[in-house]
C-alpha positions as CSV (number, residue, x, y, z in Angstrom):
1,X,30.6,61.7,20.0
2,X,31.7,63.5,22.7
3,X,27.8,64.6,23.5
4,X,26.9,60.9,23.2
5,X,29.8,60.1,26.4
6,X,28.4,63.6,28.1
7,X,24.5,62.7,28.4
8,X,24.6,59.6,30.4
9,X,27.5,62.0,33.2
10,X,29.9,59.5,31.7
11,X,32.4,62.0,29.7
12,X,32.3,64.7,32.1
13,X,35.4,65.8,34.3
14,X,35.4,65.7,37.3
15,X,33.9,68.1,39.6
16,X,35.8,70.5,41.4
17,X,36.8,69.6,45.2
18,X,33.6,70.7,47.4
19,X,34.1,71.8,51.1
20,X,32.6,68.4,52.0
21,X,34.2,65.8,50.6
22,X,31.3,63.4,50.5
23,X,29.5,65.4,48.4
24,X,31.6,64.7,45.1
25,X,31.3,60.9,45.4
26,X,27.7,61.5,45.9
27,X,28.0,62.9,42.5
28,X,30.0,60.4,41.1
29,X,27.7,57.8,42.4
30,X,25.1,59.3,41.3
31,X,26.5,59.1,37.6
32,X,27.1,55.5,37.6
33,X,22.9,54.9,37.9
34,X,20.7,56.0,35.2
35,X,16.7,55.6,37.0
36,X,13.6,54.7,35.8
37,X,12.0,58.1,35.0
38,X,16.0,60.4,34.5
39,X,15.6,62.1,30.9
40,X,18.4,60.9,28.8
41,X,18.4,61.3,25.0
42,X,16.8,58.8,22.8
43,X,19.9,58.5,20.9
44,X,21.1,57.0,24.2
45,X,18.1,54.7,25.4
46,X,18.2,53.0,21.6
47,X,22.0,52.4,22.4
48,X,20.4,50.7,25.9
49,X,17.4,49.1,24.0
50,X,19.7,47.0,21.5
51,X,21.8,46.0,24.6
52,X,18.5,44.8,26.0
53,X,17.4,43.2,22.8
54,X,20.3,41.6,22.2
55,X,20.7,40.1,25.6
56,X,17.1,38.4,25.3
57,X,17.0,37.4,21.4
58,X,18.2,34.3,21.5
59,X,15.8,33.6,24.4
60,X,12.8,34.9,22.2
61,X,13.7,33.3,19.2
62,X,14.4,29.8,21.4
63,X,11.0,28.6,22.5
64,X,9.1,29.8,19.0
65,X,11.5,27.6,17.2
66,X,11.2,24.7,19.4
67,X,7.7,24.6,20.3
68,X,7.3,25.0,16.1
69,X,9.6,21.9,15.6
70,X,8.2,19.7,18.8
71,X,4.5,20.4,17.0
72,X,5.9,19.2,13.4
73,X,5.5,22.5,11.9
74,X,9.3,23.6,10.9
75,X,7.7,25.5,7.9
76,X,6.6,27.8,10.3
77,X,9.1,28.9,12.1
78,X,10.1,32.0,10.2
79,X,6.4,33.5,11.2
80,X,6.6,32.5,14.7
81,X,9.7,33.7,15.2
82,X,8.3,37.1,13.8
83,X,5.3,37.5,15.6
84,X,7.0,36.5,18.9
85,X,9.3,39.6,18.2
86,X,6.5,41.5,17.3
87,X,4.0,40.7,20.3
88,X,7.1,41.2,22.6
89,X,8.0,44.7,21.9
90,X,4.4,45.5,21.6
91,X,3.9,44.2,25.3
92,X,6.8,45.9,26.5
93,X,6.0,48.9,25.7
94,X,2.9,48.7,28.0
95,X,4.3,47.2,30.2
96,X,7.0,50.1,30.7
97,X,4.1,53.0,30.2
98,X,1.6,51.7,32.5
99,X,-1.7,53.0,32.5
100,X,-3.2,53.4,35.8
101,X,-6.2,54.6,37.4
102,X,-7.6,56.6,40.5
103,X,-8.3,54.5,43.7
104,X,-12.1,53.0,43.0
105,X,-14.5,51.4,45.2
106,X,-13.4,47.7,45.5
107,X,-10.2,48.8,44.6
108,X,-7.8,50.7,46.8
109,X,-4.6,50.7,44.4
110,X,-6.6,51.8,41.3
111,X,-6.5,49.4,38.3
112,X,-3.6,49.5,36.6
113,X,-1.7,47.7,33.9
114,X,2.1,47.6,33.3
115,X,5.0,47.8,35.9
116,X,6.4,51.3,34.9
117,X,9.8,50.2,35.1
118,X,11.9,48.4,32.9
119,X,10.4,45.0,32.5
120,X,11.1,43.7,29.4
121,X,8.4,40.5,27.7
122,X,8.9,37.5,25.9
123,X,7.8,34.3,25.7
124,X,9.1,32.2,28.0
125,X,11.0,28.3,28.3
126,X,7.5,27.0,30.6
127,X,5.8,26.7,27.1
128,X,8.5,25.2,25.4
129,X,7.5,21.8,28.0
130,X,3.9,22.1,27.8
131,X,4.3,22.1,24.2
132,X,5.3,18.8,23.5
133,X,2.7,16.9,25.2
134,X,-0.3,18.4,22.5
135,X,-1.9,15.9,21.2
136,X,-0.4,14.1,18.6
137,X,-3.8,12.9,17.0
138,X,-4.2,16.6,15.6
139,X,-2.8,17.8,12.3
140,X,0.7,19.7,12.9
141,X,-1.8,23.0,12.5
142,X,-4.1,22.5,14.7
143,X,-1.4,21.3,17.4
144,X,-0.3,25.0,17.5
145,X,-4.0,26.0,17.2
146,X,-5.0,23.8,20.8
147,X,-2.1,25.8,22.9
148,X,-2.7,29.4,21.3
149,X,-6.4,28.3,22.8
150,X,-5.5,27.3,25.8
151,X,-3.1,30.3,26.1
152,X,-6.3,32.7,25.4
153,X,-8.4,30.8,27.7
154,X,-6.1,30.5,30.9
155,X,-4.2,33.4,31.7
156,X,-7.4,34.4,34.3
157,X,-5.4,33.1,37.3
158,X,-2.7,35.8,36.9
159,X,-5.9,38.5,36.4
160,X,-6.5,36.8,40.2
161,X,-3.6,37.1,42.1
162,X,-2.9,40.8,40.5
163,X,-6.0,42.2,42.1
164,X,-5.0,40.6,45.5
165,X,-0.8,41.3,45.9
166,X,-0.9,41.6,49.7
167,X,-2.5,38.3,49.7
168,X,-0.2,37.1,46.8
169,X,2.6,38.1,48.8
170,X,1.8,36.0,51.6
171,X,1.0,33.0,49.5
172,X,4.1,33.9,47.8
173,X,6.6,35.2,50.3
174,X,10.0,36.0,49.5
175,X,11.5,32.4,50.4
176,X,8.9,31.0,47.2
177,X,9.6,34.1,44.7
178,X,13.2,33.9,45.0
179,X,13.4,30.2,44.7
180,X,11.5,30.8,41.5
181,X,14.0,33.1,40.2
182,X,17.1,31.5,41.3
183,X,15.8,28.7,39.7
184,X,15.3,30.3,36.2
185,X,18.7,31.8,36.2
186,X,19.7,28.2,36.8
187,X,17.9,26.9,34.4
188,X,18.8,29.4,32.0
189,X,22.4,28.8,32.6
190,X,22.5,25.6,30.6
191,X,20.9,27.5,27.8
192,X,23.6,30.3,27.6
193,X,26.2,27.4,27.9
194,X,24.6,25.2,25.1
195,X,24.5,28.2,23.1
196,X,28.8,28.9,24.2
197,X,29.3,25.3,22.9
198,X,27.7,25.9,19.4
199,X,24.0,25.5,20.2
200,X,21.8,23.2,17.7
201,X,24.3,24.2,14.7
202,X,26.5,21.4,12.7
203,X,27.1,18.6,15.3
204,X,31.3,18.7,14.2
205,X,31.0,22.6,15.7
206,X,28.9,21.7,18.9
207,X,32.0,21.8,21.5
208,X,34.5,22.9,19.6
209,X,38.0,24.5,20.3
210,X,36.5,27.3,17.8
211,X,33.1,27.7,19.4
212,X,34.7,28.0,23.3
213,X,37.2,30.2,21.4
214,X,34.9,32.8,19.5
215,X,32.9,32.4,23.3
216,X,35.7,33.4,25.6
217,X,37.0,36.3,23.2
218,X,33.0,37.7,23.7
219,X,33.3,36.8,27.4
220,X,36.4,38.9,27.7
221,X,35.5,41.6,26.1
222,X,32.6,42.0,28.3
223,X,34.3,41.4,31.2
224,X,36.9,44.1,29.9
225,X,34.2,46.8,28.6
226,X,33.1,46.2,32.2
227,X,36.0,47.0,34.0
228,X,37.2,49.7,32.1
229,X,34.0,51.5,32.7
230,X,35.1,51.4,36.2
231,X,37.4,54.5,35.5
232,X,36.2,58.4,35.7
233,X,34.8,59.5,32.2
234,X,34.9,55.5,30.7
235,X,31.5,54.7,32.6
236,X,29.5,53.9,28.7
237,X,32.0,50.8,28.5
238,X,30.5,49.5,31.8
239,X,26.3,50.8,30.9
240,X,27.0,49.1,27.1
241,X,29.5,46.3,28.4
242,X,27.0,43.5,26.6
243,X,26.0,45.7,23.5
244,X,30.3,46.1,22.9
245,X,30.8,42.4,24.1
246,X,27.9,41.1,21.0
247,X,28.9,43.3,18.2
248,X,32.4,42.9,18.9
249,X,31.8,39.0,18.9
250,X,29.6,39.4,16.0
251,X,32.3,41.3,13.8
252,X,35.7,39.3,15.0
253,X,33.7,36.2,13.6
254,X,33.3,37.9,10.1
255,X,36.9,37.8,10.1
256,X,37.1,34.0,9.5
257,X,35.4,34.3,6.5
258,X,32.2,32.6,5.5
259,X,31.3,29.1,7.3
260,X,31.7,26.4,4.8
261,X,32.1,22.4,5.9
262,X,33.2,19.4,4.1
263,X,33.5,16.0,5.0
264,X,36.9,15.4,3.1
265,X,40.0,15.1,3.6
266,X,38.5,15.7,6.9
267,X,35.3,16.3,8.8
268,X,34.8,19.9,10.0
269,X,34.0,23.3,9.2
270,X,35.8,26.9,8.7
271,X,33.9,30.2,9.7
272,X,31.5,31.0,12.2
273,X,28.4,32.4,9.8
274,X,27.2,31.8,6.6
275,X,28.0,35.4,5.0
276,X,26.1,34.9,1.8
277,X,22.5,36.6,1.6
278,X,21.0,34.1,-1.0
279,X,22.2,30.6,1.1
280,X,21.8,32.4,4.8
281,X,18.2,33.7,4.1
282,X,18.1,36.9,4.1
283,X,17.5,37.7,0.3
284,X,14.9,34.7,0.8
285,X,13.4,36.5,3.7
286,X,9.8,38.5,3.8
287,X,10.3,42.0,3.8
288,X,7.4,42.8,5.7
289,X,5.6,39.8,7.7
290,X,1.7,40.7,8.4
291,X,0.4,39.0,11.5
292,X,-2.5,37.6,10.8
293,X,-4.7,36.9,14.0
294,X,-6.1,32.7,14.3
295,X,-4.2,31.9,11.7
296,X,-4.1,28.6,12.7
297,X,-7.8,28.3,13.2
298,X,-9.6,26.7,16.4
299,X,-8.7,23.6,18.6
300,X,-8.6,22.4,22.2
301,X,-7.0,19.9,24.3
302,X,-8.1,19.2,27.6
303,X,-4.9,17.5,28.3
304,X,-3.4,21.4,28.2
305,X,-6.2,22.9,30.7
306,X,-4.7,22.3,33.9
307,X,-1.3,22.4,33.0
308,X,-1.5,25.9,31.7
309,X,-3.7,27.5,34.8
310,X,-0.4,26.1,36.7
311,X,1.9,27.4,34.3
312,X,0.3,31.0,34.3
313,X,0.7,30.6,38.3
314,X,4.0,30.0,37.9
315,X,4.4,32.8,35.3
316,X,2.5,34.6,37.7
317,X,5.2,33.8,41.0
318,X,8.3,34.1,38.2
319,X,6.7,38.0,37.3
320,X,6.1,38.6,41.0
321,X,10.0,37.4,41.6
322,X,10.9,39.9,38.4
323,X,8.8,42.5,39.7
324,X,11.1,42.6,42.7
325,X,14.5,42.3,41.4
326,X,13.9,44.7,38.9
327,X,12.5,47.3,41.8
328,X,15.6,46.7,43.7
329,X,17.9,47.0,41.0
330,X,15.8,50.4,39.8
331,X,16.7,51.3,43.5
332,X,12.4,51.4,44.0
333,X,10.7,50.1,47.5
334,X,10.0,46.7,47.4
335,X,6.8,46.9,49.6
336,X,3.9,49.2,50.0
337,X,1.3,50.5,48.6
338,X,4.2,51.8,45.0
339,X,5.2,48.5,45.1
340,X,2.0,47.1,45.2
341,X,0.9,48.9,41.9
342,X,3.6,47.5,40.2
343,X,2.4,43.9,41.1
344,X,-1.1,44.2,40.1
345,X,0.1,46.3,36.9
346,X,3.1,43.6,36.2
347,X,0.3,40.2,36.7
348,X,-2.3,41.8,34.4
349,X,-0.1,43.4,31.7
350,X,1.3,39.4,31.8
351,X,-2.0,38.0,31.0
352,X,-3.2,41.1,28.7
353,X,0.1,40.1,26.9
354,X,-0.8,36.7,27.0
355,X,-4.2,36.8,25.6
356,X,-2.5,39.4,22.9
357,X,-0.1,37.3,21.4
358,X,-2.1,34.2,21.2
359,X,-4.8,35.7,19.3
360,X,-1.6,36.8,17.0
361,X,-0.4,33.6,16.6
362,X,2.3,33.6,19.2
363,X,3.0,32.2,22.7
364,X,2.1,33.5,26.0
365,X,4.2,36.5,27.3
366,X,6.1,37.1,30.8
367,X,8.4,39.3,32.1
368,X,12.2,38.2,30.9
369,X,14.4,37.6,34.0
370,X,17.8,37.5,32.0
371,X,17.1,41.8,31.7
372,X,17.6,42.2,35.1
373,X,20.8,41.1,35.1
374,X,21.3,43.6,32.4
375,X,20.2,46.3,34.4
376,X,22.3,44.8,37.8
377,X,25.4,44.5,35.6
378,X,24.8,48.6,33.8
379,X,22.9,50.1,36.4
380,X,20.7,51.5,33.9
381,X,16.8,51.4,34.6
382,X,15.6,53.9,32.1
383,X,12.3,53.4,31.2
384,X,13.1,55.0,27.8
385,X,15.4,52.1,27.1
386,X,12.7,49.8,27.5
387,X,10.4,51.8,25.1
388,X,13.4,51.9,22.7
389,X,13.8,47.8,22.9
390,X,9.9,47.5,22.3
391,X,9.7,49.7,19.2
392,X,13.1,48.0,18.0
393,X,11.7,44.0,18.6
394,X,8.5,45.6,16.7
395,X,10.7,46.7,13.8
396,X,12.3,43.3,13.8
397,X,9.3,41.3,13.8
398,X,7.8,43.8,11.0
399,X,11.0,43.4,8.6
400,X,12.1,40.0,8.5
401,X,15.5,40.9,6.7
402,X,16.6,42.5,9.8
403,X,15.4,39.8,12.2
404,X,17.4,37.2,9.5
405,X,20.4,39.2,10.2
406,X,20.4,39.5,14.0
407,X,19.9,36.0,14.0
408,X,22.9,34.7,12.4
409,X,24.8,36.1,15.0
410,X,27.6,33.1,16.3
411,X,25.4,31.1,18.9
412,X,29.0,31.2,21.0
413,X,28.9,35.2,20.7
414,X,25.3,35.1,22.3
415,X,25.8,32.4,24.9
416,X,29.0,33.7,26.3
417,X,27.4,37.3,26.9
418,X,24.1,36.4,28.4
419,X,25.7,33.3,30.5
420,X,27.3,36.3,32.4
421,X,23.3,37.7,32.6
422,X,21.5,34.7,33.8
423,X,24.6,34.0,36.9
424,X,23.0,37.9,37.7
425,X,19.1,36.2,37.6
426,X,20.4,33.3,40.1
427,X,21.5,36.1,42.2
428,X,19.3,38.2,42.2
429,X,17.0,35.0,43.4
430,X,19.6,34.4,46.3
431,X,19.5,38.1,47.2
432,X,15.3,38.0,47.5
433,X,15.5,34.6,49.6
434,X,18.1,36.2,51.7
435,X,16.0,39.0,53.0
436,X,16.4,39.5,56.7
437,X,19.1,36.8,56.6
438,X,19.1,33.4,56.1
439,X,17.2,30.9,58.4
440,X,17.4,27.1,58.7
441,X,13.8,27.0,57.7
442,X,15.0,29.2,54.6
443,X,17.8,27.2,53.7
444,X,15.9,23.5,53.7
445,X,13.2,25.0,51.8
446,X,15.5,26.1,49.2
447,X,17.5,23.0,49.4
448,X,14.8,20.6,48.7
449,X,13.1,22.5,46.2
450,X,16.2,23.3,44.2
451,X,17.7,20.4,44.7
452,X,15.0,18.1,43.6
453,X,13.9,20.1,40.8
454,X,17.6,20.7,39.6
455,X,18.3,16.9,39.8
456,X,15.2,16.3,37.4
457,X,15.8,18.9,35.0
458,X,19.8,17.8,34.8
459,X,19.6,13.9,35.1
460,X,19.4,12.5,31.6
461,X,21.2,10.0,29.3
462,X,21.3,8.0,26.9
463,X,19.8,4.6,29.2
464,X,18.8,0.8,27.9
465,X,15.0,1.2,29.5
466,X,14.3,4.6,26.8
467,X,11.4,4.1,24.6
468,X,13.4,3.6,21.9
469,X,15.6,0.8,23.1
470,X,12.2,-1.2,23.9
471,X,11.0,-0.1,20.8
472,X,8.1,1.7,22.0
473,X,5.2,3.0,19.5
474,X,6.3,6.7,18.0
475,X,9.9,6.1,18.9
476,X,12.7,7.3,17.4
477,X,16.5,7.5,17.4
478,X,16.3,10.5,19.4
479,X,13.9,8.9,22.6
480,X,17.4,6.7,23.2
481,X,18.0,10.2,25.5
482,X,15.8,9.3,29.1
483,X,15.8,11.8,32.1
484,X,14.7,10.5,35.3
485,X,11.0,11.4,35.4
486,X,10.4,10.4,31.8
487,X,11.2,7.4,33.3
488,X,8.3,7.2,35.3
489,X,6.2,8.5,32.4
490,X,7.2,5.2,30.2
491,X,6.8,3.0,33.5
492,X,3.1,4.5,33.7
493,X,1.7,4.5,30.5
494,X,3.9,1.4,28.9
495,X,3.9,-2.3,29.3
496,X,7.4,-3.8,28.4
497,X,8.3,-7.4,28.3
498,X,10.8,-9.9,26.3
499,X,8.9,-12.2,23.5
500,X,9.6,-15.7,23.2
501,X,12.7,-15.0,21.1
502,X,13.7,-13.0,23.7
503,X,13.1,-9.2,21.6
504,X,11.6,-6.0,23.5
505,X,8.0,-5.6,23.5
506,X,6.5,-2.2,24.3
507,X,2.7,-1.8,24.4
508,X,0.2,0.9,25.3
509,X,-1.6,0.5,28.7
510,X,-5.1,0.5,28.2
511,X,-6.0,3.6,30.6
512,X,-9.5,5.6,30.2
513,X,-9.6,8.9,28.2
514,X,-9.5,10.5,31.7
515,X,-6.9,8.7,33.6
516,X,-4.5,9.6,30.7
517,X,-5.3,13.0,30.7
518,X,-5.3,13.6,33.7
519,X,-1.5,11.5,33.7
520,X,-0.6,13.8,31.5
521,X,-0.9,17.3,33.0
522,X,0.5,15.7,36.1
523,X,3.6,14.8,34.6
524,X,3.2,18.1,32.7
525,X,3.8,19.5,35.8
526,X,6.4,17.2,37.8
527,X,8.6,17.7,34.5
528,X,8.8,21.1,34.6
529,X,11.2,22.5,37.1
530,X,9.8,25.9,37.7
531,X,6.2,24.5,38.5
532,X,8.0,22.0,40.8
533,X,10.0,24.4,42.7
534,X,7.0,26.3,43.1
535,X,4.6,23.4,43.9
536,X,7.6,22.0,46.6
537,X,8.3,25.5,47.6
538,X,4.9,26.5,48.3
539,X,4.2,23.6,50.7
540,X,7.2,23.7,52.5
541,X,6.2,27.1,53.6
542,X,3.3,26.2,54.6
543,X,4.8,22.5,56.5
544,X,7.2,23.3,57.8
545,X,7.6,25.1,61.6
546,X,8.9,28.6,62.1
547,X,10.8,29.4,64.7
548,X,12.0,32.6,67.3
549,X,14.7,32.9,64.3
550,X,12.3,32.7,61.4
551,X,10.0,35.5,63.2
552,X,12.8,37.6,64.0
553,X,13.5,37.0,60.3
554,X,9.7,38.5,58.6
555,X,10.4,41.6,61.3
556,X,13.4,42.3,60.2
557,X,12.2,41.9,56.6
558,X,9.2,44.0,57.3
559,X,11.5,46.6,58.9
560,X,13.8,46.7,56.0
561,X,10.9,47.0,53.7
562,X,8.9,50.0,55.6
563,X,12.8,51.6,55.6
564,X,12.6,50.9,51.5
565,X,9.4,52.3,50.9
566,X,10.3,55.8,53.4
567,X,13.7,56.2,51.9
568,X,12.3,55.5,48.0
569,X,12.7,59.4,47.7
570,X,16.4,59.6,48.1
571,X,16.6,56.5,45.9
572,X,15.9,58.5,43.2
573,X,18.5,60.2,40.9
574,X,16.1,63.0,39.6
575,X,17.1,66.1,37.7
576,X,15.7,68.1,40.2
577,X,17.8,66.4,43.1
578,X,20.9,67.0,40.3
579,X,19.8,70.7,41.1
580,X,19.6,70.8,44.1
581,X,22.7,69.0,45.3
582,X,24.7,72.0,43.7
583,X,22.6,74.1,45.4
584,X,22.7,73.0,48.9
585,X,26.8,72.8,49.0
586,X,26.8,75.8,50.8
587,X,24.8,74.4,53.5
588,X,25.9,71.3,54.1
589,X,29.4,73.2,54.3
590,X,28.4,76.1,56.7
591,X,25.4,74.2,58.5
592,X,26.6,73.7,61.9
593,X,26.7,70.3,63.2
594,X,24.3,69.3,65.4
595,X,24.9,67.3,69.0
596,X,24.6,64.0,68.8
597,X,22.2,62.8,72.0
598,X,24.0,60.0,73.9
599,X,23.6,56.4,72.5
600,X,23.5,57.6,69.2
601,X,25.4,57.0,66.1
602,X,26.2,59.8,64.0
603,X,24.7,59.8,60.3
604,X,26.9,58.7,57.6
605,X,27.7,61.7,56.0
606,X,28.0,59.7,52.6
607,X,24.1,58.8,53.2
608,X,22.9,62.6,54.3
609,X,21.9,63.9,51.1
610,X,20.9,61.6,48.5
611,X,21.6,58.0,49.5
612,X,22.5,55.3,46.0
């Protein structure tokens, strides 16, 4: 065990006192960030890949369960759930490798494909949407057959803007990107909060004393795994703070026994998890799942086209937002020709990944945002951790006994661990809007587009104008639930009036085949709240006025990122710079100081040798 605390620095004593002082917090420092490319044991980067897979399960479970049930095919969802494991950890793996290629004529950065960093894929919540609006004049089948087509057919626009990332980068400036992200990390939290409350489970447990309970005991233990690892030789508690948080969770809710409910003497239920393998699936479950490519056949919807070229733009923007977070947290430059790389390698491993997993039956794939705020909150950026999650959410997807079993964990377990990751996505948004400072320009563009798109996604209830309460064709119990814009959907495509005796009467506009489709990707797209910050985002860059400030602003950002891409070197936490940074105590102790010209600040010592 004690080998397990010494390879990631985090068991060691401390050094010795060095002549200059600096030096042994510049190893100490140095300990508390694991990089992209530092060797660690495997034994160590699976620890880090289960914390990773554990952080993002529930999201990559999520949107293949609810894009089978919004489709009608709830017999499904055991395969989809597996093949979106599998198809994930595939892609992730590439994505972490990255294959690239020599400069070429025509292309100055090479072709290459993957980010080389750890950027974890999954399939993401903008499909979830897009999902519901298939037509429902297909069989349940061939519903799932129309988007894995339009999946396969429309993820050229990302292919696009990766061979252009300066010009990307322009389109998409910092102010868009990071509205993007801050966006999804606010979208995201209502996810990790429905999932704290009790998620879709028993409605008597949704809210309960016992699900914010079994939440808050996960949420402490994170938050006490994390400050504990503050403390010389405990750093593992702080890197594996969510990993200790979810099995802890997962193993104090065994102790209430298994969940059983009964409607008498009273309503309720006892337990958090059904613990018996023949009622809880898992002797029921396949023990190996083949994916099987088409499975679903052929079929196409033109009412998907357009709304799935904007969605993979959007996917695009969201990777491009990723891309950078995870550089900065990986300590990487976050401009230049490096950074570059990592675009055009990030955009087409998205769409590769895309066009992969619909021709295996599963949905498009993106980078996950929720695992940079695993690596903000561990500082680790090992790229052997993200090979390790890819080869474990392969085996998962493989062997559907062990994907069964990670999924029973306590929805309130998940959600209280990963709420903690997706408040780290919304700031690590902020932190990419706030480059060079904020701006008035800055701050109305984010205002409106959050604001706007935040008010849609959050303003719903149960109102007397739904479908259902005018009785509208296809309605049901559950259309009594009306957001704003849904609103405008019924008000476009409905005619409602009172009958003689004074009864609702909804009826079907009669719009061309056209018109409707072409109503539909639009509303596609003004439901969605990612493609409308973007949309909104994107125009009010180009609208709206810079001023001396905002210019000031892009120099300073272009100054800090030249200073990112020079300094990239001492970023780095190499073994070699381990080395040397025994080796050069002698100098930095007997090197004599040099004058300091007038005008000029002094150095910070702490920032001499190798700056983290």
């Amino acid at each position: 065990m004690g080998a397990f605390w010494q390879t990631c620095g985090c068991g060691k004593k401390a050094p010795a006192a060095a002549a200059d002082g600096n030096l042994d917090k510049q190893k100490s420092k140095l300990r508390t960030f694991i990089g992209p490319d530092e060797p660690i044991g495997w034994h160590l980067a699976a620890f880090y890949g289960v914390q990773h897979v554990l952080a993002m399960f529930g999201g990559l479970i999520t949107p293949a369960t609810l894009i089978a049930l919004n489709t009608g095919n709830a017999g499904e969802i055991p395969y989809l759930i597996s093949m979106a494991l599998l198809t994930s950890g595939f892609s992730t793996i590439w994505q972490v490798a990255q294959l690239k290629t020599k400069p070429l004529p025509g292309f100055p950065l090479g072709i290459c494909v993957g980010t080389g960093m750890l950027s974890v894929m999954g399939s993401s919540f903008t499909w979830v949407t897009l999902s519901g609006a298939v037509d429902t004049a297909l069989p349940p089948e061939k519903r799932l057959a129309a988007i894995m087509c339009a999946s396969l057919v429309c993820w050229f626009p990302e292919a696009i803007i990766a061979f252009c990332p300066e010009k990307a980068r322009k389109i998409f400036p910092p102010i868009v990107t990071g509205s993007v992200v801050f966006m999804i990390g606010l979208g995201l939290l209502n996810v990790g909060i429905n999932y704290w409350a009790g998620n879709v489970g028993p409605f008597d447990a949704y809210g309960t004393p016992q699900s914010w309970g079994l939440g808050l005991f996960t949420f402490s233990l994170v938050l006490a795994c994390y400050i504990l690892g503050q403390r010389p030789g405990l750093g593992l508690l702080k890197t594996g703070s969510i990993t200790f948080g979810l099995v802890g969770g997962y193993i104090f809710a065994t102790f209430f026994g298994s969940k059983t409910c009964s409607a008498s003497p009273t309503w309720g239920c006892t337990g958090y998890l059904d613990l018996n393998p023949y009622t809880n699936g898992i002797a029921e479950a396949q023990v190996f799942t083949y994916p099987i490519p088409f499975k679903y056949g052929w079929a196409w919807d033109w009412g998907l086209f357009l709304p799935f070229l904007v969605a993979y733009v959007v996917s695009a923007v969201e990777s491009i937002g990723d891309i950078s977070a995870t550089s900065k947290y990986s300590r990487l430059p976050t401009a230049g020709p490096e950074f570059n790389r990592r675009v055009q390698g990030g955009l087409l491993s998205d769409g590769l990944a895309s066009m992969f997993a619909s021709i295996f039956t599963a949905f498009p794939n993106t980078t996950f945002s929720q695992n940079n705020g695993v690596i903000a909150m561990t500082g680790v950026a090992s790229r052997r951790a993200g090979y390790a999650c890819g080869v474990i959410l392969m085996f998962l997807g493989l062997f559907g006994n062990f994907s069964k079993a990670v999924a029973l964990m306590p929805w309130p377990v998940l959600g209280a661990a990963v709420t903690v990751c997706f408040g780290l996505v919304m700031n690590a948004g902020l932190a990419i809007v706030s480059k060079g400072g904020f701006t008035p320009r800055k701050m109305m563009t984010l205002a409106c587009c959050v604001g706007i798109s935040a008010g849609i996604k959050f303003a719903h209830s149960s109102h007397p104008n739904s479908r259902a309460a005018w009785n509208c064709p296809g309605a049901d119990t559950g259309d009594y639930d009306m957001t704003a814009i849904s609103g405008l959907d019924i008000a476009v495509r409905y005619r409602r009036f009172k009958d003689a005796d004074g009864e609702p009467v909804c009826v079907e506009r009669e719009l061309s085949s056209l018109a409707l489709t072409f109503w539909r990707a639009a509303y596609l797209l003004i439901s969605n709240e990612l493609c409308l910050t973007l949309i909104i985002a994107a125009t009010l860059n180009v609208i709206l006025p810079k001023s001396d400030e905002d210019y000031e602003n892009d120099r300073l950002m272009e100054e800090d990122d030249n200073a990112s891409e020079s300094e990239v070197s001492s970023h780095e936490a190499t073994p070699a710079k381990l080395a040397n940074l025994k080796g050069s105590e002698s100098e930095m102790t007997e090197a004599p100081l040099k004058a300091t010209p007038p005008g000029h600040t002094p150095p910070d010592s702490e920032h001499t040798a190798v700056q983290v």
